[in-house]
PASE-314662 format. One record per atom (N, C-alpha, C): residue in three letters; x, y, z. Coordinates in pm, whole numbers, padded with zeros to 5 digits, always signed. Atoms other than C-alpha are relative to their C-alpha. Layout:
// residues N
ALAXYZ/...
END
This chain:
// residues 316
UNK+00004-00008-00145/UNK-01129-01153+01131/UNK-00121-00077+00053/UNK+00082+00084-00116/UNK-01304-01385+01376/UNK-00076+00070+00079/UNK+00068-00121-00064/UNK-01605-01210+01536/UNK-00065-00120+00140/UNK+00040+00155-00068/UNK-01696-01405+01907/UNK-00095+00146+00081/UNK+00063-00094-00075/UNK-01981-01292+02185/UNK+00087+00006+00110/UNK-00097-00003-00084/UNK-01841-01163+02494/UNK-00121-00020+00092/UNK+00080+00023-00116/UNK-02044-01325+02765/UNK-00169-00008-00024/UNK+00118+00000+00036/UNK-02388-01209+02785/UNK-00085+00150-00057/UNK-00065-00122-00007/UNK-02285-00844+02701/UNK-00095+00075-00118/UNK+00044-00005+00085/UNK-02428-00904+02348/UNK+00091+00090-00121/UNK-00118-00013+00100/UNK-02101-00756+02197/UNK+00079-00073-00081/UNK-00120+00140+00088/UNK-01881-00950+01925/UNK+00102+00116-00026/UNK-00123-00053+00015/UNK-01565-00888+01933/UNK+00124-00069-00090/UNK-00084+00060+00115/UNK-01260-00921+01701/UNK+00060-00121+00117/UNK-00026+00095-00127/UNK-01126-01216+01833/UNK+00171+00046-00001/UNK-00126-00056+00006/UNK-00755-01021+01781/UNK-00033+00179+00078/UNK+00016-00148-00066/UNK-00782-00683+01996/UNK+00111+00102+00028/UNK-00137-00113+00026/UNK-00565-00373+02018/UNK-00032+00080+00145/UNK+00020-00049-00124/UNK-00435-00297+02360/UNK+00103+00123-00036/UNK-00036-00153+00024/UNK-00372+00072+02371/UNK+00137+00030+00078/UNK-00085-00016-00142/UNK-00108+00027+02649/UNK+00134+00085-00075/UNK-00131-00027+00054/UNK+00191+00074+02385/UNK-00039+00164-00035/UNK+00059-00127+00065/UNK-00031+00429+02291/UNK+00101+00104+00099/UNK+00010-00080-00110/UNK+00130+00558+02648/UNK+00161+00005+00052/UNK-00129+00030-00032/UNK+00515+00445+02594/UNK+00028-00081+00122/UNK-00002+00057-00146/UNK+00450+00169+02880/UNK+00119-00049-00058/UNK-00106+00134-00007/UNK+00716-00090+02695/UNK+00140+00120-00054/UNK-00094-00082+00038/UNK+00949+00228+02530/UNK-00049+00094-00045/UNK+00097-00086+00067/UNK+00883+00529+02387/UNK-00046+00060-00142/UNK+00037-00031+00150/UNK+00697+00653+02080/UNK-00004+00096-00061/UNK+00057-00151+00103/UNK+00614+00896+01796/UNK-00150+00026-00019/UNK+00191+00034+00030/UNK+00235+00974+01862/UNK-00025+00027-00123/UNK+00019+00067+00151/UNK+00212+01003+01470/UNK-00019-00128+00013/UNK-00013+00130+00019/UNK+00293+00637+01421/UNK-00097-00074+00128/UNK+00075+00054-00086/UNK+00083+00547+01756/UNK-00137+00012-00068/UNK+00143-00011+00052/UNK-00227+00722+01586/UNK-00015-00098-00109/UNK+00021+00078+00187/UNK-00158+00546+01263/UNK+00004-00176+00021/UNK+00013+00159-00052/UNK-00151+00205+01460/UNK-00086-00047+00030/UNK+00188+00020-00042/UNK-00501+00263+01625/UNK-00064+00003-00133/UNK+00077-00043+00163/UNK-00628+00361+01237/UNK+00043-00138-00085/UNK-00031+00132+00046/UNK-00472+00051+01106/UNK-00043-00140+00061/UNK+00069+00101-00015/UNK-00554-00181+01326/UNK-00180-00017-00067/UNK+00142+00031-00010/UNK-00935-00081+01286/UNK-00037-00022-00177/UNK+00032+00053+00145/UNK-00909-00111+00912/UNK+00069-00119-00030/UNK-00052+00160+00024/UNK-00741-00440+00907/UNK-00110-00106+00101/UNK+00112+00087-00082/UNK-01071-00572+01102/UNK-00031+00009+00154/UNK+00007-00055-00092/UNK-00988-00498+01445/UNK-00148+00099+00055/UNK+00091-00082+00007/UNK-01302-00354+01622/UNK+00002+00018+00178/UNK-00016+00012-00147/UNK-01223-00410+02010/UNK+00164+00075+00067/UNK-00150-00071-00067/UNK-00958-00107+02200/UNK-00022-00030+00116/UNK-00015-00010-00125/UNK-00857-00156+02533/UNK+00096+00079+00068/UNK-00104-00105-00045/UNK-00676+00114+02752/UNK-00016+00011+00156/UNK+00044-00020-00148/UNK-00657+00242+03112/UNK+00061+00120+00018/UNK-00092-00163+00013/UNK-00557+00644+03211/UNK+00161-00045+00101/UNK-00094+00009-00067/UNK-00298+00432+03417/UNK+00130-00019-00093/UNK-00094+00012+00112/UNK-00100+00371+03071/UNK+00047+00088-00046/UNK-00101-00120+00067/UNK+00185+00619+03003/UNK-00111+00132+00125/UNK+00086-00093-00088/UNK-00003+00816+03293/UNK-00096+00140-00032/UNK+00141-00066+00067/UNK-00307+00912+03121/UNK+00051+00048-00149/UNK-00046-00054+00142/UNK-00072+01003+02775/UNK-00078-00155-00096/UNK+00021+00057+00057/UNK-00184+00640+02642/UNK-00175+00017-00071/UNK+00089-00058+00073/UNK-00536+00775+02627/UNK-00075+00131-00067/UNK-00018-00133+00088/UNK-00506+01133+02536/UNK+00039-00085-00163/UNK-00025-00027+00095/UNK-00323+00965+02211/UNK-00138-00078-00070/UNK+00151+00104+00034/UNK-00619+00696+02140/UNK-00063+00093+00005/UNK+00093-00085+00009/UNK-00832+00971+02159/UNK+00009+00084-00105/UNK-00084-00099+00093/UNK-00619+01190+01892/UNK-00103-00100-00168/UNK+00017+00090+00118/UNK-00688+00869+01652/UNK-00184-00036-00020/UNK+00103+00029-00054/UNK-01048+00798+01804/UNK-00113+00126-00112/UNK+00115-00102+00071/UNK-01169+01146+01657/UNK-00043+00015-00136/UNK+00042+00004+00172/UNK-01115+01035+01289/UNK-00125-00085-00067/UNK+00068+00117+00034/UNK-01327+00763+01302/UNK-00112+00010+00032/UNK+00118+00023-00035/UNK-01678+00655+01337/UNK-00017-00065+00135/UNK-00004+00066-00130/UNK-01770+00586+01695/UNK-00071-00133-00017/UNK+00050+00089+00017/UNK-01960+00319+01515/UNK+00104-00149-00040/UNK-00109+00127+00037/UNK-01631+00117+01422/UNK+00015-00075+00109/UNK-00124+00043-00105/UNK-01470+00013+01747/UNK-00120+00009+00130/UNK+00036+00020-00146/UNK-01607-00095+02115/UNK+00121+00010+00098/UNK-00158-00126-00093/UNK-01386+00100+02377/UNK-00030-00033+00156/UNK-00053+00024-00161/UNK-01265-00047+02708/UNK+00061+00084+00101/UNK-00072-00132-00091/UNK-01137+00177+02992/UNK+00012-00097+00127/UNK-00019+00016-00113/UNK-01056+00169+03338/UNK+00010+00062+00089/UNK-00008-00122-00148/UNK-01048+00280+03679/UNK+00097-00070+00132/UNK-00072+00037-00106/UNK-00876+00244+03971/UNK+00177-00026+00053/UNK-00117+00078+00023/UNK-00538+00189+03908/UNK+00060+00163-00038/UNK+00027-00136+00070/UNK-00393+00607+03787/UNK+00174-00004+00050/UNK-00135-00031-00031/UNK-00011+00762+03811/UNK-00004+00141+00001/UNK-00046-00134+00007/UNK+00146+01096+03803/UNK+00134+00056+00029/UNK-00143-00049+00018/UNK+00508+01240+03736/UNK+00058-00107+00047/UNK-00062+00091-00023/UNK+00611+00863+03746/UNK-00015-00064+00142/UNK+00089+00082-00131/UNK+00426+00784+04088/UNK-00133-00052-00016/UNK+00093+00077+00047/UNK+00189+00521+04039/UNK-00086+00002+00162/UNK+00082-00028-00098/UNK-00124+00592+04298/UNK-00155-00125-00057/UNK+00104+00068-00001/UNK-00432+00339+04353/UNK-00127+00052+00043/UNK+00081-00061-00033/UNK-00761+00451+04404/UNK-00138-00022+00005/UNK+00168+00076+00080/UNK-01109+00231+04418/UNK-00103+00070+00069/UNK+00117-00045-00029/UNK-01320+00458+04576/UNK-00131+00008-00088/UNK+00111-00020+00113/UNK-01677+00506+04436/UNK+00031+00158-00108/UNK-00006-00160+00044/UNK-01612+00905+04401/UNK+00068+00025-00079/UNK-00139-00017+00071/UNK-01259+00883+04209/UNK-00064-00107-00096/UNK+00037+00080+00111/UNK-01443+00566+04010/UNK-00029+00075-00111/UNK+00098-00080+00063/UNK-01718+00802+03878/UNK+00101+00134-00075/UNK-00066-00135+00072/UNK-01478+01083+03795/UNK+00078-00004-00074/UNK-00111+00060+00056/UNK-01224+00863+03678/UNK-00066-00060-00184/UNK+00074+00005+00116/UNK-01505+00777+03383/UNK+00039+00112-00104/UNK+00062-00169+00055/UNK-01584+01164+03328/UNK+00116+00022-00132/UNK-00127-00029+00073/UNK-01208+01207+03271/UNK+00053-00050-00139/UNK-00038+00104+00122/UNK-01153+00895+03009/UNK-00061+00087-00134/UNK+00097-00044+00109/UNK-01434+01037+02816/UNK+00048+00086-00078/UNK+00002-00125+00055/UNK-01335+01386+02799/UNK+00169-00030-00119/UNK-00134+00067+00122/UNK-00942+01231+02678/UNK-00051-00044-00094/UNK+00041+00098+00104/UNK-01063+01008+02445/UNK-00107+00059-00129/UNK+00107-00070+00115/UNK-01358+01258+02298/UNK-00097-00092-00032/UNK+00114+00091+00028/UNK-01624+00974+02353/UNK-00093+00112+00111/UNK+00094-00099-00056/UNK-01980+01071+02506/UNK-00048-00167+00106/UNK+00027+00089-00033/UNK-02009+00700+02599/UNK+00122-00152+00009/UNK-00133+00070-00015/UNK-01766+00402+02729/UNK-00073-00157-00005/UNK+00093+00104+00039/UNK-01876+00054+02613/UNK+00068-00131+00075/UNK-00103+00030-00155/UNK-01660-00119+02911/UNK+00060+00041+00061/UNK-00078-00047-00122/UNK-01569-00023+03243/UNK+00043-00099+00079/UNK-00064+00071-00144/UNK-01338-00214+03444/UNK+00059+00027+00127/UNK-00097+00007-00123/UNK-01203-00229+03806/UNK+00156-00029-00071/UNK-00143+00050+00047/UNK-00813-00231+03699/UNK+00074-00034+00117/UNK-00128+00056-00056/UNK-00572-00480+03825/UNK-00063-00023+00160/UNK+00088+00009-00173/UNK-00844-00570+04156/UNK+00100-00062+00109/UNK-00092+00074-00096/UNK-00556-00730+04348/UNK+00062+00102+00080/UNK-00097-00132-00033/UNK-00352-00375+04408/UNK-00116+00018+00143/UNK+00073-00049-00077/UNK-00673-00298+04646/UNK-00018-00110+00078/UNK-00014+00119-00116/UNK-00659-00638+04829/UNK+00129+00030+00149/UNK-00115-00059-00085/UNK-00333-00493+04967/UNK-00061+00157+00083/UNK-00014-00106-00019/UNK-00506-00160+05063/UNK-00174-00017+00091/UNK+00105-00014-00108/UNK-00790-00077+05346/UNK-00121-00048-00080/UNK+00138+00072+00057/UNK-01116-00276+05294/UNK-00006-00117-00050/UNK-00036+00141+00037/UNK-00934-00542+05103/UNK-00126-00016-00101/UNK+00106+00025+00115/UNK-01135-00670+04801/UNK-00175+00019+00015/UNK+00109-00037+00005/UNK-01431-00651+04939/UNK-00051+00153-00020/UNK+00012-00117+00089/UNK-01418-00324+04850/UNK-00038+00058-00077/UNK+00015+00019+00117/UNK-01407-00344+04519/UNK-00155-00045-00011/UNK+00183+00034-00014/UNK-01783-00546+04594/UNK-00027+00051+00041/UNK+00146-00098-00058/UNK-01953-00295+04789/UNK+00033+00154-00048/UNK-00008-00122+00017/UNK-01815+00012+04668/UNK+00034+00032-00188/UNK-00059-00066+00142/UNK-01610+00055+04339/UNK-00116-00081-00098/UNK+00067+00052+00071/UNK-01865-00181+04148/UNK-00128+00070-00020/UNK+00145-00079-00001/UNK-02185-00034+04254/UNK+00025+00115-00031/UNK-00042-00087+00060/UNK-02018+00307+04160/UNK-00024+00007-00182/UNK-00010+00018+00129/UNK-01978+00176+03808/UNK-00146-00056-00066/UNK+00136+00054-00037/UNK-02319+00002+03810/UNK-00079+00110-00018/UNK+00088-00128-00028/UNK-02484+00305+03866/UNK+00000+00114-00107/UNK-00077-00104+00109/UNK-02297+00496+03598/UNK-00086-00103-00138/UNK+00093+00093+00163/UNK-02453+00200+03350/UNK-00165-00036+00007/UNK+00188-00065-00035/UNK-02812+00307+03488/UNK-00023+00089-00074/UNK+00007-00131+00100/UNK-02739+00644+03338/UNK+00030-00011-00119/UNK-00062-00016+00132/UNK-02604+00543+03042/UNK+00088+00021-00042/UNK-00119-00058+00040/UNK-02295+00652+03069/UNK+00124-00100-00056/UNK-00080+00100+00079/UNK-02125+00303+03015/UNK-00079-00108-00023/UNK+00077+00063+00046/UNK-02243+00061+02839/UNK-00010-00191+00100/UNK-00045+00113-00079/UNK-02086-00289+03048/UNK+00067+00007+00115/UNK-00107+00009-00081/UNK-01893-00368+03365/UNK+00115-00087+00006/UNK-00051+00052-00056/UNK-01594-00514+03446/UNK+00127-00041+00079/UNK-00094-00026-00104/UNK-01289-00635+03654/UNK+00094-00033-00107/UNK-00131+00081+00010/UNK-00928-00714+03571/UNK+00082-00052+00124/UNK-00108+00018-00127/UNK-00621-00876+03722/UNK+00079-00100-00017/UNK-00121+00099+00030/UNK-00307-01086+03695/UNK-00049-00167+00021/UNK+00057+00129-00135/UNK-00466-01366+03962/UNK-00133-00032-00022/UNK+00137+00048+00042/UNK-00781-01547+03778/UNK-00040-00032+00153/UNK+00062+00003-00123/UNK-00860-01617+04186/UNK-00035+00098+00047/UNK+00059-00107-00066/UNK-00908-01276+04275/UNK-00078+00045-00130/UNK+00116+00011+00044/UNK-01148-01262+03989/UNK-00114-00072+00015/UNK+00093+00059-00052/UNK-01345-01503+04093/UNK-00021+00011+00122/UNK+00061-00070-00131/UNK-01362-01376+04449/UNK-00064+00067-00020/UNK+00098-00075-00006/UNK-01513-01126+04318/UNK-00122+00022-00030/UNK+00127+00109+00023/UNK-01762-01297+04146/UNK-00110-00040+00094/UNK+00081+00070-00042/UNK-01883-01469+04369/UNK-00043+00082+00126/UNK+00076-00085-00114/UNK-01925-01174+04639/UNK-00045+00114-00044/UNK+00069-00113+00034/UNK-02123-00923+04417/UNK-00138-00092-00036/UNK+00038+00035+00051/UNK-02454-00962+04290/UNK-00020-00093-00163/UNK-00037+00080+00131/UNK-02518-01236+04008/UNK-00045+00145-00123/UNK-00011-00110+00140/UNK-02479-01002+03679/UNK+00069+00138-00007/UNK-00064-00074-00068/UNK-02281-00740+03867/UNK+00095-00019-00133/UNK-00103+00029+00057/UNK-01957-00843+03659/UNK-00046-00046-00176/UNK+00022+00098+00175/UNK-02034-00903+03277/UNK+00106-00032-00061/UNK-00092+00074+00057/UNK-01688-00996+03164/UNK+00152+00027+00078/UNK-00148+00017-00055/UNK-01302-01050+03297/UNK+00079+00008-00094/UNK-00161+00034+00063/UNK-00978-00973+03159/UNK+00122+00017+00050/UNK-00090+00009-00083/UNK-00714-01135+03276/UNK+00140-00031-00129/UNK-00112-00010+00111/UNK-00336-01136+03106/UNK+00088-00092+00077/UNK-00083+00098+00028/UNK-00075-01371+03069/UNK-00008-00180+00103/UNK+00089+00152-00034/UNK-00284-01689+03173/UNK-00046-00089-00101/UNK-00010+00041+00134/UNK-00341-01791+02805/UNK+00092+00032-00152/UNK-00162+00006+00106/UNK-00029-01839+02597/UNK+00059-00094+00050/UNK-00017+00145+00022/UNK+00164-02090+02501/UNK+00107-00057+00177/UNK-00099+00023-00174/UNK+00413-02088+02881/UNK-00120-00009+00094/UNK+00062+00029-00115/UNK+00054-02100+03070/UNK-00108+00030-00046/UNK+00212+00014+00055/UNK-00327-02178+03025/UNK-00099-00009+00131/UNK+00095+00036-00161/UNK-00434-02164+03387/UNK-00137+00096-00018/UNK+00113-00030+00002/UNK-00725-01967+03229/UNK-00131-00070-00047/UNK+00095+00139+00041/UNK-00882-02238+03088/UNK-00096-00119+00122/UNK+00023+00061-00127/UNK-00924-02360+03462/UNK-00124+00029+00027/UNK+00096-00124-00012/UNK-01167-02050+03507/UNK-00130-00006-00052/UNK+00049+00013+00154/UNK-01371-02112+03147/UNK-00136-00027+00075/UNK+00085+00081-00040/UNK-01642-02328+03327/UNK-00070+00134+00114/UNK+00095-00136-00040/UNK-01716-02076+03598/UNK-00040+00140-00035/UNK+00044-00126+00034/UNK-01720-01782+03446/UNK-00148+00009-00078/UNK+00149+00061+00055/UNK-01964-01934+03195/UNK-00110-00011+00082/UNK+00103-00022-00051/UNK-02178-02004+03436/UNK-00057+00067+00108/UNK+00020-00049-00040/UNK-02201-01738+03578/UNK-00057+00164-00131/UNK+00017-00101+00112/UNK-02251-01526+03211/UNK+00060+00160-00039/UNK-00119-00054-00005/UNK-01912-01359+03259/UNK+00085+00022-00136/UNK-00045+00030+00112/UNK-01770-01313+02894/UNK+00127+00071+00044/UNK-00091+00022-00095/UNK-01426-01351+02942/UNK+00148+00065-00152/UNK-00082-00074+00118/UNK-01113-01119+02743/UNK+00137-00045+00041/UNK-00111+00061+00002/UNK-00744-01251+02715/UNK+00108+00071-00048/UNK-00147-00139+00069/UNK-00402-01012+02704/UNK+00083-00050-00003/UNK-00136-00018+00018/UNK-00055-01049+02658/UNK+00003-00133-00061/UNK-00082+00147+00052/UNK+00003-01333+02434/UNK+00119-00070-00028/UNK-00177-00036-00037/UNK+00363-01278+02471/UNK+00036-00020+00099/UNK-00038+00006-00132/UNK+00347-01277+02796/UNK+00086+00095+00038/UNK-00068-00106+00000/UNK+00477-00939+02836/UNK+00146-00045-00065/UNK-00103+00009+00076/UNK+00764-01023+02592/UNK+00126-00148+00035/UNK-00088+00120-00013/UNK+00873-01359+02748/UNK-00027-00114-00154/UNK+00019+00051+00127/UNK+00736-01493+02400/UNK+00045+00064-00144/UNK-00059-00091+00107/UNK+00930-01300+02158/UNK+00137+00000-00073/UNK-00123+00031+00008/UNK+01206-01304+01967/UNK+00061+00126+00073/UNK-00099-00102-00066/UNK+01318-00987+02118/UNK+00021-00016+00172/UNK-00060+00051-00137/UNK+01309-01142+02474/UNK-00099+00124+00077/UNK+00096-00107-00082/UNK+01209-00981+02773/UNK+00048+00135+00059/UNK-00060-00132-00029/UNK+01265-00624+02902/UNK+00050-00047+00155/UNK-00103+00021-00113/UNK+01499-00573+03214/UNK-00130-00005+00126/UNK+00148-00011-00142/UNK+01165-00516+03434/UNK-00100-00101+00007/UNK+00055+00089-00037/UNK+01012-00833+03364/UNK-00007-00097+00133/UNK-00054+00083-00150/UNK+00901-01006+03682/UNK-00026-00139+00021/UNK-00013+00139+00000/UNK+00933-01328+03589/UNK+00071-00018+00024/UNK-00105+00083-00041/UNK+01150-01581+03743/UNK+00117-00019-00092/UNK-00104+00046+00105/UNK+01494-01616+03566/UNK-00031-00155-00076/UNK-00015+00128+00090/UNK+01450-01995+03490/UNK-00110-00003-00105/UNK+00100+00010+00064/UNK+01141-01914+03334/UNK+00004+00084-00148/UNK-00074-00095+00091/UNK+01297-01640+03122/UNK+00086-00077-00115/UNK-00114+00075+00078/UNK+01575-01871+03005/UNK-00083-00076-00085/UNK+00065+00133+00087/UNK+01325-02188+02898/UNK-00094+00117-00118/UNK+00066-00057+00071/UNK+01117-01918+02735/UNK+00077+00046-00147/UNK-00136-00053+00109/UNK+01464-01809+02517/UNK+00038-00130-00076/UNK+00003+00134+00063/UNK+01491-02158+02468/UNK-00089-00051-00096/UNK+00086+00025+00074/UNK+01203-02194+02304/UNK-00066+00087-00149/UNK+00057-00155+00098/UNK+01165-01864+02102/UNK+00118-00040-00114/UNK-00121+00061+00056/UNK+01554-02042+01972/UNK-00029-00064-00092/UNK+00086+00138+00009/UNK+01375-02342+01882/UNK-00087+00006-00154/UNK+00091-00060+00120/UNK+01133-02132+01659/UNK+00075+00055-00117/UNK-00030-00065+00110/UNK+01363-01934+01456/UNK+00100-00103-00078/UNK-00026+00130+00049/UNK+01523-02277+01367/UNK-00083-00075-00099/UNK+00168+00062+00078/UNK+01197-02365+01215/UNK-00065+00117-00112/UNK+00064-00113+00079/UNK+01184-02069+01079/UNK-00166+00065-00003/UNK+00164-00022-00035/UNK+00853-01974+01242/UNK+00009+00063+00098/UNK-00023-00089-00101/UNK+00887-01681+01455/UNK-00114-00010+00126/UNK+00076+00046-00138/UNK+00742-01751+01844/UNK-00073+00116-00021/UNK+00135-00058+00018/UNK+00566-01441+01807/UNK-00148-00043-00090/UNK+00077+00056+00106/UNK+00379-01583+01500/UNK-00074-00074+00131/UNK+00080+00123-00026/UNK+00293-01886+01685/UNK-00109+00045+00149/UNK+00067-00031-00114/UNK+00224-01714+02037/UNK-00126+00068-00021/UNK+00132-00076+00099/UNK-00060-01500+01831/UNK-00070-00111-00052/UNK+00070+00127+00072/UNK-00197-01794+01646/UNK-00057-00062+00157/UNK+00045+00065-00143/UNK-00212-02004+02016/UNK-00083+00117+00046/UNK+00073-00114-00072/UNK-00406-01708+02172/UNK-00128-00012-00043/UNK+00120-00063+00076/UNK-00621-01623+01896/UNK-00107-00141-00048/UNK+00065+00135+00123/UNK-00714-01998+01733/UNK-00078-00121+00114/UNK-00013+00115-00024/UNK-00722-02230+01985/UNK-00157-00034+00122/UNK+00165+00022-00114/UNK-01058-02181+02269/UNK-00067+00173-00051/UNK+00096-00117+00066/UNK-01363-01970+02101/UNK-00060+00045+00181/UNK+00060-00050-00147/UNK-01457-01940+02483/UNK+00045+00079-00009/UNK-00079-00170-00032/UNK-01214-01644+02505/UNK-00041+00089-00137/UNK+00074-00136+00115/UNK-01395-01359+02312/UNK+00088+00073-00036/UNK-00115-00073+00102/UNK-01067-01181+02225/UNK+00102-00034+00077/UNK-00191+00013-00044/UNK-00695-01182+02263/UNK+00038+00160+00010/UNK-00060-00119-00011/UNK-00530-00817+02349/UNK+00136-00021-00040/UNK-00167-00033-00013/UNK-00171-00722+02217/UNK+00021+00169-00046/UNK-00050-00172-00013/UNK-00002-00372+02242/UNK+00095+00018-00105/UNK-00081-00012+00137/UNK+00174-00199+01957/UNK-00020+00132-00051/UNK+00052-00146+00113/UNK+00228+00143+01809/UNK+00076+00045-00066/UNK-00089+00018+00153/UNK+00447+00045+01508/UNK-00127-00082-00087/UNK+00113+00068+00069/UNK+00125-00030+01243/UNK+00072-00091-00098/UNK-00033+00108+00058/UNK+00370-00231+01064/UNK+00027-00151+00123/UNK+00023+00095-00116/UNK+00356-00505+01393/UNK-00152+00019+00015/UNK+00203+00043-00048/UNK-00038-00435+01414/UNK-00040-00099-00142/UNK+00049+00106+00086/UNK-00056-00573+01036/UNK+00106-00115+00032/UNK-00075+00180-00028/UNK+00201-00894+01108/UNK-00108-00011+00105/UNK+00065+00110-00122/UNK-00025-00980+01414/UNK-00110-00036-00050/UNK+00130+00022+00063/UNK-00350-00923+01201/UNK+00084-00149-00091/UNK-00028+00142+00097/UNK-00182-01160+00915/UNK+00025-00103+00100/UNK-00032+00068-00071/UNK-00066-01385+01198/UNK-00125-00063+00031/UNK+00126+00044-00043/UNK-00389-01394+01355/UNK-00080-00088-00107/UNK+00090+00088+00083/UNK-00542-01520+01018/UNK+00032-00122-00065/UNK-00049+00116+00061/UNK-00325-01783+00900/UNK-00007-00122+00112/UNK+00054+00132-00084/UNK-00371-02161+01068/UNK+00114-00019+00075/UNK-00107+00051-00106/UNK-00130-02260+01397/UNK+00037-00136-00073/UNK-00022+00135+00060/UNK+00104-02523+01355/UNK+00003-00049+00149/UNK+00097+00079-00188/UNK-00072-02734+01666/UNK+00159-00065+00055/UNK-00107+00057-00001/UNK+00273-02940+01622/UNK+00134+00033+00061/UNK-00125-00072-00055/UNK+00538-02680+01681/UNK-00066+00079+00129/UNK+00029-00032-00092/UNK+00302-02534+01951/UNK+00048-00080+00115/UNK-00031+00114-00112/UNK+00332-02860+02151/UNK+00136-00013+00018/UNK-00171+00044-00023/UNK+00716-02916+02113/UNK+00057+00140+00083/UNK-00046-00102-00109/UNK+00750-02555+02266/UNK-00051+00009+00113/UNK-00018+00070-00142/UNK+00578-02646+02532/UNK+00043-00087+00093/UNK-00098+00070-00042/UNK+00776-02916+02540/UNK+00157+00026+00123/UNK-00143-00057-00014/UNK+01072-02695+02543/UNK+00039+00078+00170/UNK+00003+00001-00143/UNK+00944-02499+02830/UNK+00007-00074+00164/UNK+00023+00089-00128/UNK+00861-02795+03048/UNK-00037+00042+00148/UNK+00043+00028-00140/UNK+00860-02806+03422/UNK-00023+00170+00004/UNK+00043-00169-00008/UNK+00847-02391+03360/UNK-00148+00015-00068/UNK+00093-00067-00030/UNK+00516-02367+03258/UNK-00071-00011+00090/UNK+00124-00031-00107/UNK+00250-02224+03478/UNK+00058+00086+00096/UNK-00070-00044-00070/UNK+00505-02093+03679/UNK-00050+00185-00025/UNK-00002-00119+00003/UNK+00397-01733+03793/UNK+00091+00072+00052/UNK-00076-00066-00064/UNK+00472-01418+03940/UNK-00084+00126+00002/UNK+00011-00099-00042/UNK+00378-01117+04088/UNK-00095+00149-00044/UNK+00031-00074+00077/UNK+00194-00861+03957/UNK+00104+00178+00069/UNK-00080-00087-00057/UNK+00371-00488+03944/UNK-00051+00125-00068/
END
């Protein structure tokens, strides 16, 4: 495993990371056995970076991470969380106040059975652009909330997420400089779209260390295709099927390669996130992750995609 810094944070992280999301039945549902035994596997196959949010499986994704969390040494693994973003009996509720930030910590902790959270992010900062205050918000209130919490000690880093690398850098640039120590944004680096690479330059200099999810692109890179709730554009869906086609022709499964592209290709991005709580798919992504891209069949599937990449959509 590939160990990179994240910003100026002074963390190294696997450069392959284990997003807890699948812990919470976001993509279907699971056997929390086999979920625990996915978090325990990843971290012994090198893995040392979890990421989660209580908005995953509505707060069940980190109750089970926490189940798995208590076997281990808190010295293995650096543990991401979130705020702002929360559900309940299948109603998804937003919430960036400072007061609900701070409590929204307390809560992670007490799930999870940590005493300390070694990243806090704003989740998904765009949802609150739509909602009274509008992003600035997020800068005068939910940040300095979290800020304040990493005075006490209680977390160790800050930072934001969000679909829209532009409303990360809004926010950037209207908090204090060091306010923000790292970004993670999802499905902006993989092989259908690299518009994070755009970003790379400012974040840097601004000493932003910068984290990278869905290398799948929520399952438009897969051989199993995408789920019925993907909100990607149909044509984008299709060229993506086209291309995943393409691969098993080659006998080189698009997941393979979409893992390899993620993980191999810019050391700027301090990790890659993918979700999973079948530990036989956490070791294929680890082996994946360690074997060399073929740069060759990367390019011809972007080929394949064509005038569809970059092409977004929506966040939901």
């Amino acid at each position: 495993m590939i160990f990179n810094e994240l910003g100026r944070t002074g963390l190294r992280l696997s450069n392959l990371g284990f997003g807890a999301s699948s812990l919470g039945g976001v993509f279907h549902s699971i056997r929390e056995e086999e979920g625990i035994e996915a978090v325990l596997t990843a971290l012994d196959g090198g893995i040392n970076f979890i990421d989660v949010s209580p908005y995953y499986g509505h707060e069940k994704a980190e109750t089970v991470l926490g189940k798995a969390l208590r076997q281990v040494s808190r010295s293995r693994y650096v543990l991401s969380t979130k705020v702002g973003r929360y559900g309940k009996d299948g109603v998804n509720t937003w919430d960036y106040s400072a007061g609900r930030a701070r409590s929204s910590v307390y809560e992670s902790m007490e799930r999870m059975g940590v005493d300390y959270i070694d990243i806090i992010n704003v989740h998904d900062v765009e949802f609150q652009a739509d909602l009274p205050g509008g992003l600035q918000k997020v800068a005068d209130e939910t940040l300095p909330a979290l800020c304040e919490l990493k005075r006490e000690g209680v977390v160790g880093h800050v930072g934001i997420t969000d679909l829209q690398p532009e409303n990360l850098r809004w926010v950037i640039e209207h908090v204090e400089e060091g306010t923000v120590e790292s970004v993670l944004s999802f499905c902006h680096y993989a092989l259908n779209d690299t518009l994070l690479t755009d970003y790379l330059d400012f974040f840097e200099q601004h000493g932003v260390g910068v984290i990278n999810a869905s290398p799948f692109s929520m399952g438009l890179l897969s051989d199993r295709g995408t789920p019925d709730w993907h909100p990607a554009p149909q044509p984008l869906k299709e060229a993506c099927a086209r291309a995943a086609a393409y691969c098993r022709e080659q006998g080189y499964p698009i997941d393979k390669l979409a893992v390899q592209f993620a993980t191999s290709l810019n050391p700027r991005i301090a990790s890659t996130l993918f979700s999973s709580a079948n530990p036989k798919n956490v070791l294929k992504n680890i082996a994946y992750a360690e074997e060399p891209i073929d740069e060759e069949l990367a390019r011809k599937v972007q080929d394949i995609i064509g005038p569809q990449m970059f092409v977004r959509w929506k966040n939901s």
